[in-house]
KEKE-3310 file (N, C-alpha, C; in steps of 0.2 Angstrom, whole numbers, plus 5000, padded with zeros to 4 digits):
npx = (5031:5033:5034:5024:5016:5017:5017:5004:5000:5007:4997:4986:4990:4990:4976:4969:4974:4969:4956:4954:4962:4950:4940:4944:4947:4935:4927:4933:4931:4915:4915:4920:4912:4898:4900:4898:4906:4907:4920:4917:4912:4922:4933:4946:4956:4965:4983:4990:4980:4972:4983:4985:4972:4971:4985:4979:4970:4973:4982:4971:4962:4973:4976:4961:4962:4968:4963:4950:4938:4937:4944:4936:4927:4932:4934:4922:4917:4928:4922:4910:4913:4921:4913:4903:4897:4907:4915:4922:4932:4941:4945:4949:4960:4970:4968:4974:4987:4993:4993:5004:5013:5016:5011:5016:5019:5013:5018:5024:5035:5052:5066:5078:5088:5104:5107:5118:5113:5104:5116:5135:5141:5133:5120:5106:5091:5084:5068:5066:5055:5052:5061:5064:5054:5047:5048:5056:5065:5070:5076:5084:5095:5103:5101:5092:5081:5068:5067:5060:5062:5059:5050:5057:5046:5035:5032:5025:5025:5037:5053:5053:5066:5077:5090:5105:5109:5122:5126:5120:5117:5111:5105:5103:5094:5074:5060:5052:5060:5067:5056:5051:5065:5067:5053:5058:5066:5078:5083:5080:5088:5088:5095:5110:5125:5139:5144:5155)
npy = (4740:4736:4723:4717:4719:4711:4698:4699:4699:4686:4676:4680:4676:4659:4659:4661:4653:4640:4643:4650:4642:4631:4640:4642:4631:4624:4633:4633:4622:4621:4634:4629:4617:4625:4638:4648:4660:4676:4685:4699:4705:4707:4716:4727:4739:4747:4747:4736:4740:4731:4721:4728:4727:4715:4712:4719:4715:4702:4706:4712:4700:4693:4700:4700:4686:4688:4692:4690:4689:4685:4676:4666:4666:4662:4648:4644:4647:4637:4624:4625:4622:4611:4600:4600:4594:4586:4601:4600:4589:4595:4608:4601:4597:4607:4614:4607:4606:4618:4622:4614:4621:4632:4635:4638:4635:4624:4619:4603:4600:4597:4603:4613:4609:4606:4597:4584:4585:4585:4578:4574:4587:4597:4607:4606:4613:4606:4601:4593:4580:4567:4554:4539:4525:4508:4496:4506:4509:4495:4490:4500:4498:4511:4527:4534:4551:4557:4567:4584:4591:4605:4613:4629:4643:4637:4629:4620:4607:4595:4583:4568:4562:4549:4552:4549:4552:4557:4565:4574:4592:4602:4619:4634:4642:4643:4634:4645:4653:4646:4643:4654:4656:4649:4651:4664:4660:4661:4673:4680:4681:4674:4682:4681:4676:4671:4657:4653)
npz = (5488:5473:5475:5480:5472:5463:5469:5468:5457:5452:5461:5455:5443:5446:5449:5437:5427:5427:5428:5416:5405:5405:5400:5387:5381:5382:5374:5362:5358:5356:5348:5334:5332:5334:5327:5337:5339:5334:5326:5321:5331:5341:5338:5341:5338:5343:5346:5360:5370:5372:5378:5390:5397:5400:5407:5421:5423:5426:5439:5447:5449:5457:5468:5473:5476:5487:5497:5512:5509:5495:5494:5498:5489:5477:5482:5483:5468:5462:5469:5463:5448:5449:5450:5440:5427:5413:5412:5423:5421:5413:5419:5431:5429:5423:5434:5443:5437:5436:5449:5453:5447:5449:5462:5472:5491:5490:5479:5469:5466:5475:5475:5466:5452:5444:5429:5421:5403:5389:5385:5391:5396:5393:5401:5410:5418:5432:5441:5455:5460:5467:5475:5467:5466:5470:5455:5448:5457:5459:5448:5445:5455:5459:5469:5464:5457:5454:5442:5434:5417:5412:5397:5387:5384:5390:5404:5407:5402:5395:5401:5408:5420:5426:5440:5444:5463:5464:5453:5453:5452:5464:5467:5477:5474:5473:5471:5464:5459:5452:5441:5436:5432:5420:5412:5407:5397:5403:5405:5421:5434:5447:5464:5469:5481:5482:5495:5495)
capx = (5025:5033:5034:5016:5010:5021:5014:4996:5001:5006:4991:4982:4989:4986:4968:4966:4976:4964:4948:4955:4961:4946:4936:4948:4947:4927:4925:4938:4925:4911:4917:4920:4903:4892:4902:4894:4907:4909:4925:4917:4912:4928:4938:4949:4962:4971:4987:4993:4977:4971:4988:4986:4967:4972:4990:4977:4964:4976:4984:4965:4962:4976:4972:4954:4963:4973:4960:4947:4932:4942:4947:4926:4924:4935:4934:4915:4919:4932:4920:4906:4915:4924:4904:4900:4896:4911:4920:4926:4938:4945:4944:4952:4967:4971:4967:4982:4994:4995:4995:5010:5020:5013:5008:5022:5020:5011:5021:5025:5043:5056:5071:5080:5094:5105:5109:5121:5108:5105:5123:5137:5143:5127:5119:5099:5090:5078:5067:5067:5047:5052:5065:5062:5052:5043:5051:5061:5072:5075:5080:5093:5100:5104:5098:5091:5076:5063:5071:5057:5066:5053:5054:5057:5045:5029:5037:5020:5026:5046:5053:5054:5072:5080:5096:5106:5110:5126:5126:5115:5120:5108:5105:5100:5086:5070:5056:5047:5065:5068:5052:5055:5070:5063:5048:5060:5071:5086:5084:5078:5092:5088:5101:5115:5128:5142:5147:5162)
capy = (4740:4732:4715:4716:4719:4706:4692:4699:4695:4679:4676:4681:4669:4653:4662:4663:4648:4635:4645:4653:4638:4629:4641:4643:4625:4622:4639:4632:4615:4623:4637:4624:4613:4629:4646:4652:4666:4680:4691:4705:4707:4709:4722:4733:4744:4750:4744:4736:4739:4720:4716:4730:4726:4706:4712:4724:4710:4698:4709:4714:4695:4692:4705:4699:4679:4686:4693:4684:4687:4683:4669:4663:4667:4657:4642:4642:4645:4631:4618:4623:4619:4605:4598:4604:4587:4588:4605:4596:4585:4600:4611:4599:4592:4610:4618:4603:4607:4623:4622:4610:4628:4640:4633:4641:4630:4619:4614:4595:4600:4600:4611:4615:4605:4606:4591:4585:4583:4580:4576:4578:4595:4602:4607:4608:4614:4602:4602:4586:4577:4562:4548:4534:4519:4503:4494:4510:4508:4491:4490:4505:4497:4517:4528:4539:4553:4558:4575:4585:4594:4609:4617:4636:4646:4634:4623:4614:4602:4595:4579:4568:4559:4547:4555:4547:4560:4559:4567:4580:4598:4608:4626:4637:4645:4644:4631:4646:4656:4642:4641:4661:4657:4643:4655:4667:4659:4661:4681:4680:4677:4678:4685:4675:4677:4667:4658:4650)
capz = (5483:5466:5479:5483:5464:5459:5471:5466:5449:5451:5462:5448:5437:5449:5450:5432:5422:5427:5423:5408:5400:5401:5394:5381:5378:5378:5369:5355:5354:5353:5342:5328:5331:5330:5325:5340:5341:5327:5326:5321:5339:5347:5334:5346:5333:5349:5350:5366:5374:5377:5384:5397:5401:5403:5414:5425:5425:5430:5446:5450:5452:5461:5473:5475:5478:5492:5505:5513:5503:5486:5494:5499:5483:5474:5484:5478:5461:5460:5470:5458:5442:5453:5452:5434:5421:5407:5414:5429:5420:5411:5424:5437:5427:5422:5442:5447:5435:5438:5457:5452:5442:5452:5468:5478:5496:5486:5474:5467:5467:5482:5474:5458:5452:5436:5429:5412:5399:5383:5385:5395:5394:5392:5408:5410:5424:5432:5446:5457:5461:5472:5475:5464:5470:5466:5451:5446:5461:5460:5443:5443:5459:5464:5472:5459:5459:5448:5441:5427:5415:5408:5392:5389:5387:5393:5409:5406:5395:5397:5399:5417:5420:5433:5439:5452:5467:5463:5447:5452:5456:5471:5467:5482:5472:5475:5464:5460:5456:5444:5436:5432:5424:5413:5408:5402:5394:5403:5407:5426:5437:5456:5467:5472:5485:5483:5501:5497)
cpx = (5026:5030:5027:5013:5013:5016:5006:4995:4999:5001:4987:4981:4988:4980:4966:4968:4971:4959:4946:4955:4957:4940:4937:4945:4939:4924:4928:4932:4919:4909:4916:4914:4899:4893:4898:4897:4905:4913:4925:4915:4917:4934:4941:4955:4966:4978:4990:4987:4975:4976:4987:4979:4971:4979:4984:4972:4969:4979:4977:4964:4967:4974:4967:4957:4967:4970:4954:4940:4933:4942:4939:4924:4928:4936:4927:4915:4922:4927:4914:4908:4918:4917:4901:4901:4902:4916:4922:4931:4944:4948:4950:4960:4971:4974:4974:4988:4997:4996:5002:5012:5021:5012:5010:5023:5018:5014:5022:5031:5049:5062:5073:5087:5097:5107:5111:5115:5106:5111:5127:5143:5138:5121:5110:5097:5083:5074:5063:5056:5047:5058:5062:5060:5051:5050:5056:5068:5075:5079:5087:5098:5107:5099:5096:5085:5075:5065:5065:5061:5060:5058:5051:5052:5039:5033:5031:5021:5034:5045:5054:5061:5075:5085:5099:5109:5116:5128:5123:5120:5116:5109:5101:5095:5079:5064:5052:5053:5065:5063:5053:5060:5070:5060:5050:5065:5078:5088:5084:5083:5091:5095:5104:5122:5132:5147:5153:5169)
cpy = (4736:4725:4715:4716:4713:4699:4693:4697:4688:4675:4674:4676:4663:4656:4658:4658:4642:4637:4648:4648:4631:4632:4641:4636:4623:4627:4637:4626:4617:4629:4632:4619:4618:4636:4648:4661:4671:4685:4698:4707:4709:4713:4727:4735:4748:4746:4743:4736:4733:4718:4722:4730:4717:4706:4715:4719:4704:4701:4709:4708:4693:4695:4703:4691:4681:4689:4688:4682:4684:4675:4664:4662:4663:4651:4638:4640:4636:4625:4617:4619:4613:4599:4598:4597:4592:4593:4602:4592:4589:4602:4609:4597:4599:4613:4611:4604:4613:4625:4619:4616:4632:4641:4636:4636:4625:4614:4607:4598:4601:4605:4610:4613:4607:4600:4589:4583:4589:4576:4578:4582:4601:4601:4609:4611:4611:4605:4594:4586:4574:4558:4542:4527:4514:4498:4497:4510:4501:4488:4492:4501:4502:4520:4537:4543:4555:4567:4578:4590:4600:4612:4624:4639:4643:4631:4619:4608:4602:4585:4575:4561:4557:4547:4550:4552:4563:4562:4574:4588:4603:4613:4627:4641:4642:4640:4637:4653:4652:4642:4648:4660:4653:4648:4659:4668:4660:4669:4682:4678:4680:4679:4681:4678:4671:4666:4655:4653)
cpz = (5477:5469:5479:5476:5462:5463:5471:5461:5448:5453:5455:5445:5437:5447:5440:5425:5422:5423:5418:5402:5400:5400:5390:5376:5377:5373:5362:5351:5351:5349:5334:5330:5328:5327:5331:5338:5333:5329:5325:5327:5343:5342:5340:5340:5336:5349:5357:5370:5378:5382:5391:5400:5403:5410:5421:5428:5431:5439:5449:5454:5455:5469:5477:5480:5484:5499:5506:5511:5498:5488:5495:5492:5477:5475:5483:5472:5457:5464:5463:5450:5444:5450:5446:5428:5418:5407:5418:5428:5418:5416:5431:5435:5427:5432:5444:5444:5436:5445:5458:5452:5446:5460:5476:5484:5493:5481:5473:5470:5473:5480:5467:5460:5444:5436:5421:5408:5390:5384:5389:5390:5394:5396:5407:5417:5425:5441:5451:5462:5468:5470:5469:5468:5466:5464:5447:5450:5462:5454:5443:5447:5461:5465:5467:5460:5453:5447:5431:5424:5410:5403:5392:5381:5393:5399:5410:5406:5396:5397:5406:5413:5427:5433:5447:5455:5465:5459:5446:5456:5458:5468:5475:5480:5473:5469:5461:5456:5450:5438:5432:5428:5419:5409:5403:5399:5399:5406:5414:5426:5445:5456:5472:5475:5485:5490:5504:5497)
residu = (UNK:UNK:UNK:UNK:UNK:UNK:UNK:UNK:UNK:UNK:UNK:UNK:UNK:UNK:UNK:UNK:UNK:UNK:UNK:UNK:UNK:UNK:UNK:UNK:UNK:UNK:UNK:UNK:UNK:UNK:UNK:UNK:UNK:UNK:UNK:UNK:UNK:UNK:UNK:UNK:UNK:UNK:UNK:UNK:UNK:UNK:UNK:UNK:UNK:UNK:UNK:UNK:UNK:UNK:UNK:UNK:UNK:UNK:UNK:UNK:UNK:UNK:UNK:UNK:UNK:UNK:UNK:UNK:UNK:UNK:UNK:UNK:UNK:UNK:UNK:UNK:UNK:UNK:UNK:UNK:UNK:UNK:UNK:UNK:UNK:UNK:UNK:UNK:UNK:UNK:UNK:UNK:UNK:UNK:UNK:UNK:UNK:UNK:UNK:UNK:UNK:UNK:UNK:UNK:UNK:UNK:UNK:UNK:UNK:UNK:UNK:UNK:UNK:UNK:UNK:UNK:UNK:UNK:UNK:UNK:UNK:UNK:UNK:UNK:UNK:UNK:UNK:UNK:UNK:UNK:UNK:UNK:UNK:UNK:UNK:UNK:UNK:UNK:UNK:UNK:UNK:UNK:UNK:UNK:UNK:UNK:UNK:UNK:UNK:UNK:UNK:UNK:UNK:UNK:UNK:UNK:UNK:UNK:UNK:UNK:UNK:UNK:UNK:UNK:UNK:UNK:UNK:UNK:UNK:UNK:UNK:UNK:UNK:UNK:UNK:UNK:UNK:UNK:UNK:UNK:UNK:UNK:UNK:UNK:UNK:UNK:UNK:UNK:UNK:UNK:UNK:UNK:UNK:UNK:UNK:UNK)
# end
């Protein structure tokens, strides 16, 4: 049962990162242009309530994105805003980036790597894009890959770095294991079964 709420969650949060944060972001422009909003409209003096309407909201939409009307209905939505003057650039950069984090089969990334950095001794945890092509592979003259290093607690936002394989050290985790243990700092630790 946890399993099931838990991948309706995240659901959810694929569902809801794209079209949350571009209304966040035109609601903030046009906040400062016209004052539309006013504050005093939205006073709640409950503690804790909001965060358990928005955790409850987010499962609900998960739930709704994982049957087959939810999914008709979401796949409208996103062409309509896809389609939409002005929101569609928001809307689209946001809806790829988060299919990148979130995306689970989807994802940009093939596995989770550590690798020495900032310095050696001091071990980051990356999660590998692609091999290096072009001009990037004949410069190094290795065989290096594009390894992005997210920061905790956003994995948005991070730094990209080309490591060569040899340097690198394979976890058996899972890209969307790692990105948990990014988000939270370091607390999350899937379950590891040592087979040596």
């Amino acid at each position: 049962m946890m399993k099931k709420l838990r991948r309706y969650f995240f659901a959810g949060c694929l569902l809801i990162l794209p079209t949350g944060l571009t209304i966040y972001i035109l609601w903030k422009v046009f906040y400062h242009i016209d004052h539309i909003l006013d504050n005093k409209y939205f006073q709640i003096n409950i503690p804790g309530v909001g965060f358990l309407i928005i955790i409850f909201s987010i499962t609900m939409l998960g739930l709704l994105a994982t049957n087959f009307l939810g999914k008709k209905l979401i796949s409208l939505w996103h062409m309509l805003l896809s389609k939409t003057p002005i929101v569609n650039k928001v809307y689209t950069t946001i809806h790829q980036i988060s299919e990148a984090f979130l995306g689970g089969d989807k994802s940009i990334f093939k596995s989770v790597v550590i690798v020495e950095y900032p310095r050696k001794g001091l071990f980051s945890i990356g999660f590998i894009s692609t091999k290096a092509e072009g001009e990037i592979k004949v410069k190094t003259k290795d065989s290096v890959v594009a390894v992005f290093i997210p920061t905790t607690p956003n994995p948005t936002s991070g730094i990209l770095i080309f490591v060569a394989k040899e340097d690198l050290c394979y976890l058996d985790m899972s890209v969307e294991d790692g990105m948990k243990s990014v988000i939270s700092g370091g607390i999350y630790h899937p379950e590891y079964i040592d087979k040596s």
